[in-house]
C-alpha positions in Angstrom: 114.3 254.4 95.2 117.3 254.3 96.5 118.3 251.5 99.8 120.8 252.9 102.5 122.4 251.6 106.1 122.2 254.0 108.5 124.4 253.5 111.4 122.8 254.3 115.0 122.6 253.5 118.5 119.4 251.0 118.9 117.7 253.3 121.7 117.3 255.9 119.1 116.7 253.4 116.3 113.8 252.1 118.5 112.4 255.8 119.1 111.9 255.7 114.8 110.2 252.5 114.8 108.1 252.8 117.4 107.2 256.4 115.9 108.1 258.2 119.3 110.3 260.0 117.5 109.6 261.1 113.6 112.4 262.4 112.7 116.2 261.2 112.5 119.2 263.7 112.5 122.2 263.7 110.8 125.1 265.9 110.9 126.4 266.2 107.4 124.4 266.6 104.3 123.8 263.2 102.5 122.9 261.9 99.1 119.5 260.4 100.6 116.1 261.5 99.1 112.8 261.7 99.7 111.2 257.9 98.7 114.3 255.9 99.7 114.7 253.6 102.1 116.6 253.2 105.1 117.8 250.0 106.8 118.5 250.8 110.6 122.1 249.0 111.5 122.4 248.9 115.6 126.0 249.9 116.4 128.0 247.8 119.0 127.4 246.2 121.2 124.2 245.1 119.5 125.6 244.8 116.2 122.3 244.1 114.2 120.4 244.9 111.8 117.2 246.3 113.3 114.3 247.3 111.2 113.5 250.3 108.2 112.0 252.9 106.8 111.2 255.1 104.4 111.9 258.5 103.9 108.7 261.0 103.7 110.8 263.8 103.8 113.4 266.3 104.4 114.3 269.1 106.6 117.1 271.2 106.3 118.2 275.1 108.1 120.2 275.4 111.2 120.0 273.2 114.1 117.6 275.4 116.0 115.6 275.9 112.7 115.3 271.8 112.7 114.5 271.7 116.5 111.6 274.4 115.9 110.2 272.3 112.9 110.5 269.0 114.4 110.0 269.4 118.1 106.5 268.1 118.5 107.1 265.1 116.9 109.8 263.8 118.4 111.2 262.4 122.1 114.5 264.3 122.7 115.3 267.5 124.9 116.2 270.5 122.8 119.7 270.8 124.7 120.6 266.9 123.2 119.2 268.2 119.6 120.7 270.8 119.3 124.5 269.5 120.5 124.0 267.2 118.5 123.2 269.0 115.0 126.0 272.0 116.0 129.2 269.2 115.9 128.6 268.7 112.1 128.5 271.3 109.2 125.0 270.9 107.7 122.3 269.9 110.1 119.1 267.9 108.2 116.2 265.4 109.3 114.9 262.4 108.1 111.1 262.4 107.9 110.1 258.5 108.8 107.5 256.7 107.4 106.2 253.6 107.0 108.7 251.9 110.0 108.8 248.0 109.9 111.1 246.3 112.6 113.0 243.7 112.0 111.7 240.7 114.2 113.9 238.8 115.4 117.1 241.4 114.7 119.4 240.2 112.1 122.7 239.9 114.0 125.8 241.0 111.7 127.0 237.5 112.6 125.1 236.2 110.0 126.2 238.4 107.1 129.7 237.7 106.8 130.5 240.5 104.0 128.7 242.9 106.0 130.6 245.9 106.8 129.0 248.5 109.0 129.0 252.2 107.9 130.1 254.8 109.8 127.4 257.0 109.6 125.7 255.4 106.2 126.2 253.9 103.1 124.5 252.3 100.1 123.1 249.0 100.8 124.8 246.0 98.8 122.8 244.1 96.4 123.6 241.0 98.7 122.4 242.6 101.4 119.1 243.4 99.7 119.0 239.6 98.7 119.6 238.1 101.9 116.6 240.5 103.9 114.6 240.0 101.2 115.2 236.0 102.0 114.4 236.1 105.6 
C-alpha cells in the first residue's frame, strides 16, 4: 500500500469524510491504486492536514461516463462534475473507503518540511512518522 497527499479545498475534503460524497475526482490520470491510502491536505487558507482514506476503487471513461457511474453516490450537480472532469485529459474517481478525520486538524504550521502538492504527491516517510505520533 502505497500513502499519498492529495491537495483539495476542505468543503469537498469534508463531503469524503463525512461519506456525502463517495467519490473524489481528479483530472489527470495518477499512479494511485486500489488499497492505498490517501491523506487529505486542506489548501489555503486552511492549510491543514484534514483526515484519510483509503482507496476501494477506481473509475475511469469520460467525464459523463464517471457522472453516470457515480452520480448516486455523491453531493455535486452534474454541470460542477462534469466542468470539472472536461479541463483535464483523463477524467478518473477515487472510490473512498474507510474515511477517518483528523481531529483536531494538523495545521502545516506544525510540519516545517511539509510542502504541499499541487494536486498530489507521495507522502514522506517523516510525514508518515509524525501522524503516526499524534
Amino acid at each position: 500500500m502505497a500513502v499519498y497527499v492529495m491537495s483539495i479545498k476542505k468543503e469537498y475534503g469534508m463531503n469524503l469524510l463525512e461519506l456525502k460524497s463517495l467519490w473524489e475526482y481528479r483530472r489527470r490520470k495518477s499512479k494511485i491504486s486500489v488499497g492505498d491510502k490517501i491523506i487529505l491536505y486542506a489548501v489555503a487558507p486552511d492549510s491543514e492536514l484534514i483526515g484519510e482514506f483509503i482507496v476501494g476503487g477506481i473509475l475511469t471513461g469520460t467525464s459523463h461516463e464517471l457522472w453516470e457511474k457515480t452520480k448516486e453516490d455523491i453531493c455535486y450537480k452534474k454541470e460542477e462534475v462534469i466542468s470539472y472532469l472536461e479541463s483535464g485529459n483523463f477524467p478518473i474517481a477515487f472510490r473512498v473507503s474507510n474515511p477517518r478525520t483528523y481531529d483536531p486538524p494538523v495545521s502545516i504550521d506544525k510540519i516545517p518540511f511539509f510542502r504541499p502538492p499541487m494536486s498530489y504527491c507521495k507522502a514522506s516517510t517523516d510525514l508518515l512518522s509524525l501522524l503516526e505520533s499524534l
